[in-house]
N, C-alpha and C positions, 0 to 999 in steps of 0.2 A: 579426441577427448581433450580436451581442456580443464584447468580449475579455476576456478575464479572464489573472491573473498568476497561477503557479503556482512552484513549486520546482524547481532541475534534478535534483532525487532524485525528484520526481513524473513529470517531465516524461519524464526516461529508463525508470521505470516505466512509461507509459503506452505509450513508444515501443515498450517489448517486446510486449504487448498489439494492436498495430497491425498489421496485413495490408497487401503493397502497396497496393491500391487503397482502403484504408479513410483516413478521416478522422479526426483528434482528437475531432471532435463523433460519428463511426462507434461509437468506443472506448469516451467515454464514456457512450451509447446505452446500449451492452451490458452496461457495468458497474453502471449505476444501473438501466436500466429492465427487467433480467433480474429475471426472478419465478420462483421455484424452491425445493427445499429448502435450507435452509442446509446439509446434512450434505451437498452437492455439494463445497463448497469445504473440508470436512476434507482433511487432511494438503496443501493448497496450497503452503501456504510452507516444507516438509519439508528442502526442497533450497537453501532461499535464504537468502544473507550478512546479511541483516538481522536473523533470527532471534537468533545470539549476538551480534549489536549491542545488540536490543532484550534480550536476558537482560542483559546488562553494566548497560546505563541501566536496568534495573526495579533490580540489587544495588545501586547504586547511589544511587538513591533511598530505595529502603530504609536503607543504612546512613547516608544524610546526616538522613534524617526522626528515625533513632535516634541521632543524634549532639546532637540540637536540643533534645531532653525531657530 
């Protein structure tokens, strides 16, 4: 048994993932030791708030990387 520290943007992640009876270590079983196509997990995150977060942060990046040259 180990513990490890994660983020509460992980953690709540992980928590939607989770079955009542399942475990954090159930979760993360599934998520890492699943072996399958990658083209299963096209359109996943179609529906999820993080999506134009993470467009926001890449324009972002971009215009600060172009601001620096």
């Amino acid at each position: 048994m180990k513990t490890i520290t994660i983020r509460e943007d992980t953690y709540l992640a992980l928590k939607r993932f989770k079955d009542n009876n399942d475990s954090f270590s159930d979760v993360i079983d599934r998520l890492v030791l699943k072996k399958g196509d990658i083209r299963e997990y096209a359109g996943a995150l179609r529906d999820s708030p993080f999506i134009d977060e993470l467009g926001t942060i890449s324009r972002d990046m971009r215009s600060s990387g172009r601001a620096r040259v």
